[in-house]
PyMOL Python script that loads the backbone (N, CA, C, O; Angstrom):
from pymol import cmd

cmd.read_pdbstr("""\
ATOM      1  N   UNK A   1       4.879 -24.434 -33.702  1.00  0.00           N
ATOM      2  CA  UNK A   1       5.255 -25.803 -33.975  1.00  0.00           C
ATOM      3  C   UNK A   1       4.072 -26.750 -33.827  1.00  0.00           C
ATOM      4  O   UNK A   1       3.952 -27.892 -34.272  1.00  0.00           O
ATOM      5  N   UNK A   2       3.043 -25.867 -32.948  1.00  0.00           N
ATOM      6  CA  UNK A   2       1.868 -27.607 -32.764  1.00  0.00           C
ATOM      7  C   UNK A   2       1.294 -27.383 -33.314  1.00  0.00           C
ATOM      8  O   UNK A   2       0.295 -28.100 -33.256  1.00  0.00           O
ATOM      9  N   UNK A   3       1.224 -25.920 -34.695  1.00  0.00           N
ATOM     10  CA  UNK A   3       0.371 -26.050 -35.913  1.00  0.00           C
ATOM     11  C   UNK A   3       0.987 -26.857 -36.920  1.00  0.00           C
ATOM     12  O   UNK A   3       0.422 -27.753 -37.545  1.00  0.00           O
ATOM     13  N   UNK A   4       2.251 -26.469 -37.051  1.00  0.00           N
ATOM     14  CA  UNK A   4       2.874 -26.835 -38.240  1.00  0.00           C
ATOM     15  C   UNK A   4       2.962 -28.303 -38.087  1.00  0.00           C
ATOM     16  O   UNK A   4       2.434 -28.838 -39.062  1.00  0.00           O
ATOM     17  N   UNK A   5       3.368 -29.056 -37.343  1.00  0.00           N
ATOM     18  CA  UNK A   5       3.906 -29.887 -37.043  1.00  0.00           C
ATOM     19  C   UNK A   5       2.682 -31.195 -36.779  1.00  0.00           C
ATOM     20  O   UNK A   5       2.462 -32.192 -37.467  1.00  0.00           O
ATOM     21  N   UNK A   6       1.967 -30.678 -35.389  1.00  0.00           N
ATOM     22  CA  UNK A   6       0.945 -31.433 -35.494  1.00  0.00           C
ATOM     23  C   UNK A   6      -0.126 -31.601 -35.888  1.00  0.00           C
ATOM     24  O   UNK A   6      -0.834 -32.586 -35.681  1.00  0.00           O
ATOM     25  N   UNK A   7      -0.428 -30.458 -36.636  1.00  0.00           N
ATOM     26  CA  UNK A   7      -1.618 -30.159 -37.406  1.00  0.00           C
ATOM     27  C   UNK A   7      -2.515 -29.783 -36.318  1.00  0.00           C
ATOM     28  O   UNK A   7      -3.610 -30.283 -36.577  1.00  0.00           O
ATOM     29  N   UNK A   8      -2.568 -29.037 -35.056  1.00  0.00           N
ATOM     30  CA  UNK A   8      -3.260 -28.446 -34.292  1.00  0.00           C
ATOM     31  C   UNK A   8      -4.246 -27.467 -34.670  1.00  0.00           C
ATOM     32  O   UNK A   8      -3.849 -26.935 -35.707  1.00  0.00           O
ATOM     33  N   UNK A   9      -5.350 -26.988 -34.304  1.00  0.00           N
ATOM     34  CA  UNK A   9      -6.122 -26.023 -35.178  1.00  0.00           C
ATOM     35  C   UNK A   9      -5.291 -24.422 -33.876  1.00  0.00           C
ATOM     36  O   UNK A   9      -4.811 -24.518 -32.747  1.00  0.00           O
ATOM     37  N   UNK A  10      -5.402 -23.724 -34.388  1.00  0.00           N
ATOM     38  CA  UNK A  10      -4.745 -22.503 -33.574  1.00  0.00           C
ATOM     39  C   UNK A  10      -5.163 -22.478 -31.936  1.00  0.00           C
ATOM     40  O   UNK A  10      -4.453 -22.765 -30.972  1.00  0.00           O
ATOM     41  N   UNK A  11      -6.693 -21.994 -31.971  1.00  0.00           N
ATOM     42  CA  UNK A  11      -7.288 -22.526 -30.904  1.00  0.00           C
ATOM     43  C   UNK A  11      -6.307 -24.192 -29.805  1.00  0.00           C
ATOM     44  O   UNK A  11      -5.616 -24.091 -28.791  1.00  0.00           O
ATOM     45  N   UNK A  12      -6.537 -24.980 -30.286  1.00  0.00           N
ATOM     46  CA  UNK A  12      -5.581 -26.070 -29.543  1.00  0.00           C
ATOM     47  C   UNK A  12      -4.577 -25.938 -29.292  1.00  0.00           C
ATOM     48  O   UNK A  12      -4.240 -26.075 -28.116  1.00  0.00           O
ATOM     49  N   UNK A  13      -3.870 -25.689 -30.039  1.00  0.00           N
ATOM     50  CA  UNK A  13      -2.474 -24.939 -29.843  1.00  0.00           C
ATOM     51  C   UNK A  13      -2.937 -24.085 -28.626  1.00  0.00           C
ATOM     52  O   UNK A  13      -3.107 -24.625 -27.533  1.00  0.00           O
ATOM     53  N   UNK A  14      -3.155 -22.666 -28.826  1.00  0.00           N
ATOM     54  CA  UNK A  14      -3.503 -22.232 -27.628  1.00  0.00           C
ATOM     55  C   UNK A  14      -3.517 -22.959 -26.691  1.00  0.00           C
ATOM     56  O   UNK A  14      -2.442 -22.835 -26.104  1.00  0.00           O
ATOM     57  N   UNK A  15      -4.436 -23.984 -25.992  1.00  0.00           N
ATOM     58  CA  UNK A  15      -4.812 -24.531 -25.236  1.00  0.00           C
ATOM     59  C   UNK A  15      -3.599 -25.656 -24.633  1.00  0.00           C
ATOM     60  O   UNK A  15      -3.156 -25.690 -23.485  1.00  0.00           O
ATOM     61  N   UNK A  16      -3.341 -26.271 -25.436  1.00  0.00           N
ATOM     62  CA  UNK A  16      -2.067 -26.679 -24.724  1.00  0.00           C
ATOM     63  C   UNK A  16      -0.856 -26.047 -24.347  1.00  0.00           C
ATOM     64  O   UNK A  16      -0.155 -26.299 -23.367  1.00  0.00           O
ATOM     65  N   UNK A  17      -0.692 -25.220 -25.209  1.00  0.00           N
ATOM     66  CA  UNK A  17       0.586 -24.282 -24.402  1.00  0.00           C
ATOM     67  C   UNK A  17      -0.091 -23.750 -23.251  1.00  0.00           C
ATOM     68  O   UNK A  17       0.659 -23.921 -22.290  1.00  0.00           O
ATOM     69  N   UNK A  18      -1.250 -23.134 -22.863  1.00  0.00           N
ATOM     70  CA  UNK A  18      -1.714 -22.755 -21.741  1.00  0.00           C
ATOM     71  C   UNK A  18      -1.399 -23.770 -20.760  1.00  0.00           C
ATOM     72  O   UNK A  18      -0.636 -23.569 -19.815  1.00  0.00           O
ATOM     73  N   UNK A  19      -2.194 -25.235 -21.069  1.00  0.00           N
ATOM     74  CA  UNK A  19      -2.696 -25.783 -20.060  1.00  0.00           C
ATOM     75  C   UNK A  19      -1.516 -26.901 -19.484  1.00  0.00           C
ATOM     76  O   UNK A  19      -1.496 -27.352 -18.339  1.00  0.00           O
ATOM     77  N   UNK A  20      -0.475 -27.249 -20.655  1.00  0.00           N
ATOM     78  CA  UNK A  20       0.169 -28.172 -20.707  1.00  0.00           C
ATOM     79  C   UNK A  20       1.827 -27.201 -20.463  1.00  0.00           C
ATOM     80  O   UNK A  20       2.147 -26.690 -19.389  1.00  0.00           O
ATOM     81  N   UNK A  21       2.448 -27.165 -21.410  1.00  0.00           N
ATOM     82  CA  UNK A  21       3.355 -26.149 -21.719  1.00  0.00           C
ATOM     83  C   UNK A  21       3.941 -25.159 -20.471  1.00  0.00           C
ATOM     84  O   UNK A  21       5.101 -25.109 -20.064  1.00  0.00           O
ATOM     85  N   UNK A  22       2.815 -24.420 -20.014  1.00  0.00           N
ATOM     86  CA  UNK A  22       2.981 -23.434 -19.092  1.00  0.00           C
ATOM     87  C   UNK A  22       2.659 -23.435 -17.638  1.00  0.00           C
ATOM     88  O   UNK A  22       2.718 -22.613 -16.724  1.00  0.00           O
ATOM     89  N   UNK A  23       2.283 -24.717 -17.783  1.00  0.00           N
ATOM     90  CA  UNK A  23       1.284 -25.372 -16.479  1.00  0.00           C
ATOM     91  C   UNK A  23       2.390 -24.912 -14.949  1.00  0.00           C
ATOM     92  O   UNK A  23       1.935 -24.563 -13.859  1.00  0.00           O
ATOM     93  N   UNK A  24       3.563 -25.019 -15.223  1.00  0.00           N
ATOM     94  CA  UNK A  24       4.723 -25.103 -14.108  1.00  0.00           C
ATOM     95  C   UNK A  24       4.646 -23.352 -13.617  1.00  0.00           C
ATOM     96  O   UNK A  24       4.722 -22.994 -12.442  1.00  0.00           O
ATOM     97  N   UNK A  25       4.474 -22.367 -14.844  1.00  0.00           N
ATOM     98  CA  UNK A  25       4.842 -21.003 -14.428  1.00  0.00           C
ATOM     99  C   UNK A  25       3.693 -20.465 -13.339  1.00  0.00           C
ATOM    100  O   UNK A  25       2.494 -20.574 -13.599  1.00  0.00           O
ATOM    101  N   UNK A  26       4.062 -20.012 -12.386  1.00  0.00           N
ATOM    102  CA  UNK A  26       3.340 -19.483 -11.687  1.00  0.00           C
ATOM    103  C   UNK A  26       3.008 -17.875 -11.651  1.00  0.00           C
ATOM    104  O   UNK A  26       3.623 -16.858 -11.972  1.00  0.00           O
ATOM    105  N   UNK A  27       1.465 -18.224 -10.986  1.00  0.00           N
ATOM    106  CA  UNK A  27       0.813 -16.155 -11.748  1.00  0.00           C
ATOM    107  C   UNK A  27       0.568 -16.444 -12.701  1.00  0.00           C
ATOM    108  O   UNK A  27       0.925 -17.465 -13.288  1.00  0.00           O
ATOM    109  N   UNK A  28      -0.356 -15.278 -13.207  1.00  0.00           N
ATOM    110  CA  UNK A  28      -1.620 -15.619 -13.935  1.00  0.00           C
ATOM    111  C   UNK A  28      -0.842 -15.469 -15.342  1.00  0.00           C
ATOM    112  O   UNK A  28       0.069 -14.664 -15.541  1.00  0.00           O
ATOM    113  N   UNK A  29      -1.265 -16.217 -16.110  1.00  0.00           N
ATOM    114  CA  UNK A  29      -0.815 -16.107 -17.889  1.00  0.00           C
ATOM    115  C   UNK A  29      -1.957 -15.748 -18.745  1.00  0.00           C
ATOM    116  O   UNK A  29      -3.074 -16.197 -18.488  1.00  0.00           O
ATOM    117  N   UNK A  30      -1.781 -15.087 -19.593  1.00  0.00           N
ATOM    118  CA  UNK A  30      -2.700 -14.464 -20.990  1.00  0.00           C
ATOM    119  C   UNK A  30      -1.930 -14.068 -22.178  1.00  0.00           C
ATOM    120  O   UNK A  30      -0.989 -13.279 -22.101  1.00  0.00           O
ATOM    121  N   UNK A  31      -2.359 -14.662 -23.383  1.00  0.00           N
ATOM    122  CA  UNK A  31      -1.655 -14.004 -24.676  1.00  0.00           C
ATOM    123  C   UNK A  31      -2.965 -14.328 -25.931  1.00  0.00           C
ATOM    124  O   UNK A  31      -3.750 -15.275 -25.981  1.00  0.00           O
ATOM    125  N   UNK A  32      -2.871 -13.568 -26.525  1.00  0.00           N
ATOM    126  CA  UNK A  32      -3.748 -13.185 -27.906  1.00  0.00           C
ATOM    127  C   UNK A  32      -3.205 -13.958 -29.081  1.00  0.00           C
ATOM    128  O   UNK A  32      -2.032 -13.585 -29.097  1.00  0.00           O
ATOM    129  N   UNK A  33      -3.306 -14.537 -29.755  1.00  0.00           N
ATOM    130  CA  UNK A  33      -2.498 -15.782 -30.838  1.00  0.00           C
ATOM    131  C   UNK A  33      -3.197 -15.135 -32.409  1.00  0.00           C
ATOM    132  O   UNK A  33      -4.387 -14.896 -32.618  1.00  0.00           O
ATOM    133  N   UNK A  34      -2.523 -15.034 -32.968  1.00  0.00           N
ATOM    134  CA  UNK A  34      -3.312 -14.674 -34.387  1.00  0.00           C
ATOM    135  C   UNK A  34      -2.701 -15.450 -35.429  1.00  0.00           C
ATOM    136  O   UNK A  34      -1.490 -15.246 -35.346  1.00  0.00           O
ATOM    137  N   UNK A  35      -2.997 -16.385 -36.539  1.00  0.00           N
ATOM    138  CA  UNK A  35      -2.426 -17.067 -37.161  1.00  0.00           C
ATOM    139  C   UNK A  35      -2.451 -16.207 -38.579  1.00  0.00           C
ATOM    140  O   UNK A  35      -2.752 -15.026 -38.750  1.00  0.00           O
ATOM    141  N   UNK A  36      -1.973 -17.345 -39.663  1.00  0.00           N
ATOM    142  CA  UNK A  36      -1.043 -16.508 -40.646  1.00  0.00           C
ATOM    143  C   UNK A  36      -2.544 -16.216 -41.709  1.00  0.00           C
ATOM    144  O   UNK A  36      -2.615 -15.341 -42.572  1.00  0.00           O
ATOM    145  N   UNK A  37      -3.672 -17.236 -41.341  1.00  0.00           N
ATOM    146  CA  UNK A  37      -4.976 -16.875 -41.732  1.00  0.00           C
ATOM    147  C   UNK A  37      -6.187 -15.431 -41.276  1.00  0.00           C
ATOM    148  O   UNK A  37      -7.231 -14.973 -41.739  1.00  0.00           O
ATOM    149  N   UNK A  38      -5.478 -15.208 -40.380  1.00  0.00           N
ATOM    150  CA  UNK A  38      -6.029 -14.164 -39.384  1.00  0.00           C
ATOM    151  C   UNK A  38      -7.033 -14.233 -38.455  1.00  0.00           C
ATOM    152  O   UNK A  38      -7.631 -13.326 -37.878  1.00  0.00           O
ATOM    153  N   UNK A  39      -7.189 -15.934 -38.351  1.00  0.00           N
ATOM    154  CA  UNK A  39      -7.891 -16.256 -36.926  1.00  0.00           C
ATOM    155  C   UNK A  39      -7.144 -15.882 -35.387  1.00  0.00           C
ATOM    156  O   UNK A  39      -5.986 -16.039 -34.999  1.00  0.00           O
ATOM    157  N   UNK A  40      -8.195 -15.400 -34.812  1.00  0.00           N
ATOM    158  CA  UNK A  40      -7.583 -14.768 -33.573  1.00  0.00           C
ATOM    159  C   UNK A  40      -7.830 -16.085 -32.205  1.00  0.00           C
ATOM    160  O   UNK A  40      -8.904 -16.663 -32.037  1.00  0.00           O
ATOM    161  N   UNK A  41      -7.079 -16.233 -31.704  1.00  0.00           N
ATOM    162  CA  UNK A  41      -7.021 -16.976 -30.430  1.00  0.00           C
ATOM    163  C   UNK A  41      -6.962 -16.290 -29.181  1.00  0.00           C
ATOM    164  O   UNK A  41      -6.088 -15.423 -29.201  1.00  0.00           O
ATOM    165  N   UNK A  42      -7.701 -16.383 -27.890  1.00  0.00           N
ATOM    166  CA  UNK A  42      -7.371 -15.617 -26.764  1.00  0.00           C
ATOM    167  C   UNK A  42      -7.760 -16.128 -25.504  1.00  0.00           C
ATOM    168  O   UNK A  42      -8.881 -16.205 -25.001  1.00  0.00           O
ATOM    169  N   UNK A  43      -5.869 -16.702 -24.780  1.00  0.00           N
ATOM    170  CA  UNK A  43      -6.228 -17.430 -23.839  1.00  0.00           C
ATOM    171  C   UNK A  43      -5.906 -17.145 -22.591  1.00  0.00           C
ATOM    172  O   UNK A  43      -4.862 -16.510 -22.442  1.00  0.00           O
ATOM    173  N   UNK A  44      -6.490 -17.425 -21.688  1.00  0.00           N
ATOM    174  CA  UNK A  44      -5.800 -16.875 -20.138  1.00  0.00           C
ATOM    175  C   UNK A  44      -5.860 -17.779 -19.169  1.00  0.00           C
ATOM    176  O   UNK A  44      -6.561 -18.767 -19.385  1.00  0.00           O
ATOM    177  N   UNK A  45      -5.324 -17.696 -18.195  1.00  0.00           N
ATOM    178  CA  UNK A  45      -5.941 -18.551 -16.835  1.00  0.00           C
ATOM    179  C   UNK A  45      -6.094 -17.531 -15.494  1.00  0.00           C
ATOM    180  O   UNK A  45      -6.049 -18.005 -14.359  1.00  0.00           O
ATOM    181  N   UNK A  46      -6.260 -16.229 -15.712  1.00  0.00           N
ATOM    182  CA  UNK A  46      -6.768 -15.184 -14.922  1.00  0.00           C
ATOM    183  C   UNK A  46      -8.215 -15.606 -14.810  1.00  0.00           C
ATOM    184  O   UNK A  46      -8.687 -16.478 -15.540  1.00  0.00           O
ATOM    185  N   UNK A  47      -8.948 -14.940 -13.834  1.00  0.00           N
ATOM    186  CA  UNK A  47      -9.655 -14.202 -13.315  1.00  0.00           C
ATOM    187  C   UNK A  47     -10.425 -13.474 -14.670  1.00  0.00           C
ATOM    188  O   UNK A  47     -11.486 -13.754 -15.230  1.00  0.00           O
ATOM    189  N   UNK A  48      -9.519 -12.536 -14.903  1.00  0.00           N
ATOM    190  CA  UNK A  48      -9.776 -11.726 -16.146  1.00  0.00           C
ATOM    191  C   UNK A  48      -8.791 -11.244 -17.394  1.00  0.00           C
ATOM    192  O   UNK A  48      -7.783 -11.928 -17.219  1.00  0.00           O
ATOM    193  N   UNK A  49      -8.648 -10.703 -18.157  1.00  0.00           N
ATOM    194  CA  UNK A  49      -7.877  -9.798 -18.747  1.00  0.00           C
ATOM    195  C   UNK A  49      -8.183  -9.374 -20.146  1.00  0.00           C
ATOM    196  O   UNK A  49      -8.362  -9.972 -21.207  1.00  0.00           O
ATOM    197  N   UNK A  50      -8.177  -7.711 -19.640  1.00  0.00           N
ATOM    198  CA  UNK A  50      -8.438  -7.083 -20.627  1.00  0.00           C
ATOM    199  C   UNK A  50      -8.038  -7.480 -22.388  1.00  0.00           C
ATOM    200  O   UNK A  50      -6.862  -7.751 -22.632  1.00  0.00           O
ATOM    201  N   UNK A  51      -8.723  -7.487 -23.157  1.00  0.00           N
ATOM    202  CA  UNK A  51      -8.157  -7.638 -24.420  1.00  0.00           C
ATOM    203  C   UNK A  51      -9.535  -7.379 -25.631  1.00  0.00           C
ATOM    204  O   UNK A  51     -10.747  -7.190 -25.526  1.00  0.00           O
ATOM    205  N   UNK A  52      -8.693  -7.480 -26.612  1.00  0.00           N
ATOM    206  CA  UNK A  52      -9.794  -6.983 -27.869  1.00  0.00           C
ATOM    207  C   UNK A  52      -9.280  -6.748 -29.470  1.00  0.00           C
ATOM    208  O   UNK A  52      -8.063  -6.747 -29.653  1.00  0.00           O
ATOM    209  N   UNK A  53      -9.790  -6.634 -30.130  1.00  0.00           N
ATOM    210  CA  UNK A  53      -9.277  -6.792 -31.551  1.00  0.00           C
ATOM    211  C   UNK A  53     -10.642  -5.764 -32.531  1.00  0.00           C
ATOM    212  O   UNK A  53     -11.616  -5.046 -32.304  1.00  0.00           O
ATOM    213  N   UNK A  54      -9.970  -6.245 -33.509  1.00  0.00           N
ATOM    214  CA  UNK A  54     -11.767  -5.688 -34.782  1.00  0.00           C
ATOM    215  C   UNK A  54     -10.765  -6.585 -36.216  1.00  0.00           C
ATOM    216  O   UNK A  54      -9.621  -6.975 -36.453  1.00  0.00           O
ATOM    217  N   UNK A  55     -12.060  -6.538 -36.818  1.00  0.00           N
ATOM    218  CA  UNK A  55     -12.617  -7.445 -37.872  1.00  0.00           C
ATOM    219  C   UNK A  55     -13.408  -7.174 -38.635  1.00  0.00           C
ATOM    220  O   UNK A  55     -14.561  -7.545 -38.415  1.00  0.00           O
ATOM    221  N   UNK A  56     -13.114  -6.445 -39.795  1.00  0.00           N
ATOM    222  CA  UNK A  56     -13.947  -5.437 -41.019  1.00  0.00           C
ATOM    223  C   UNK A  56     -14.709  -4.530 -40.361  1.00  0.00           C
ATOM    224  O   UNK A  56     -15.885  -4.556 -40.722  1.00  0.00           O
ATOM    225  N   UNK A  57     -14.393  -3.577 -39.350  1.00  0.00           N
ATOM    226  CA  UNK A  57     -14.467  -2.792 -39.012  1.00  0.00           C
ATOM    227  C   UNK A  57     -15.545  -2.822 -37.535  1.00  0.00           C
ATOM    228  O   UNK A  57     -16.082  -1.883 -36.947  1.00  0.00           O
ATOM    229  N   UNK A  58     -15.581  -4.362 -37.249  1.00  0.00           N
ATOM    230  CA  UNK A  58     -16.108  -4.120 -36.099  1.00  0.00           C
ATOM    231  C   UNK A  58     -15.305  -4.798 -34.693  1.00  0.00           C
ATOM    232  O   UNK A  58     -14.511  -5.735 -34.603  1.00  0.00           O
ATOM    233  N   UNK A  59     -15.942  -3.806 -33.586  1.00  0.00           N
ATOM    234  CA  UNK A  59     -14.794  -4.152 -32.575  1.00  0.00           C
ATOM    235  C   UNK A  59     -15.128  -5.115 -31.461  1.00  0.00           C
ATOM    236  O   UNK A  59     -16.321  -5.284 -31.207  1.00  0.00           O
ATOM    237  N   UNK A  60     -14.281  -5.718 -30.819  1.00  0.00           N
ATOM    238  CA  UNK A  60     -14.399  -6.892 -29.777  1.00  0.00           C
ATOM    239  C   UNK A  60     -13.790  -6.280 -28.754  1.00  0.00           C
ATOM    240  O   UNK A  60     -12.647  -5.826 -28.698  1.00  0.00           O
ATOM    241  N   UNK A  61     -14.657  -6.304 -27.933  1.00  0.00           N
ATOM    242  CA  UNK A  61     -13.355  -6.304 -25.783  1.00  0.00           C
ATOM    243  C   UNK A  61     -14.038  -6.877 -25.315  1.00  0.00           C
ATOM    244  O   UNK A  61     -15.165  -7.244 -25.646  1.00  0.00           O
ATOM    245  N   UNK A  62     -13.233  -7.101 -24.148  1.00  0.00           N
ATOM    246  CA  UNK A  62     -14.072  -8.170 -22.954  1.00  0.00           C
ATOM    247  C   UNK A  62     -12.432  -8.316 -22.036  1.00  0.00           C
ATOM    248  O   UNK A  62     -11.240  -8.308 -22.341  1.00  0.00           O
ATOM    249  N   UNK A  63     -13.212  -8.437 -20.855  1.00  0.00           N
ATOM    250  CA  UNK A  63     -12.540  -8.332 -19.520  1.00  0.00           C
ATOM    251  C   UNK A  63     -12.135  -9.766 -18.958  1.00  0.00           C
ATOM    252  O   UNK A  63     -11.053 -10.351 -18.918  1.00  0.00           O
ATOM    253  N   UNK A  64     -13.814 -10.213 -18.411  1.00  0.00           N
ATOM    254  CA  UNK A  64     -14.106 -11.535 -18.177  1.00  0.00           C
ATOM    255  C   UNK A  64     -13.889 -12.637 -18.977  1.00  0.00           C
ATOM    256  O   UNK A  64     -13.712 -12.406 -20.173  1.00  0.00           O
ATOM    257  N   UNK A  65     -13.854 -14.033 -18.515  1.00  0.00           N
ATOM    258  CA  UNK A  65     -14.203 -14.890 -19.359  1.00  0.00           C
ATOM    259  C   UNK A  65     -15.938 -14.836 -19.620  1.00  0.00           C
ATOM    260  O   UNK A  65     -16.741 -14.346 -18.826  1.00  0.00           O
ATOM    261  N   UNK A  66     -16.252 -15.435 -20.868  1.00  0.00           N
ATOM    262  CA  UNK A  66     -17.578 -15.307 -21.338  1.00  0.00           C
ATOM    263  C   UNK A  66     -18.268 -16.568 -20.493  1.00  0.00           C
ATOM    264  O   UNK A  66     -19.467 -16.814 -20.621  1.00  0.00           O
TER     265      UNK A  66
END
""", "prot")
cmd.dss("prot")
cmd.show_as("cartoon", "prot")
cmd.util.cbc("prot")
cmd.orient("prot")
């Protein structure tokens, strides 16, 4: 809805449901967002968490934040 609606770029979106949205749940949150373009989003408020993808045949992981 805060793409469609508010014209959010995916990324932002992300970011407010993280920061705004989810702010009340307690323990750590992470989810991977992929839009209908096939931009990938990946947000957490851990410490860490594992995650990763590929993209014409090359691959992404990472644990940490960068």
């Amino acid at each position: 809805c805060l793409m469609q609606y508010k014209k959010y770029s995916l990324r932002k979106a992300c970011q407010v449901l993280l920061q705004q949205e989810l702010k009340e749940v307690k323990g750590d949150i992470g989810f991977i967002a992929v839009d209908a373009r096939g931009n990938i989003c990946m947000e957490f408020n851990a410490e860490r968490m594992h995650r990763g993808y590929m993209v014409e045949g090359k691959t992404f992981t990472a644990v940490y934040q960068k």
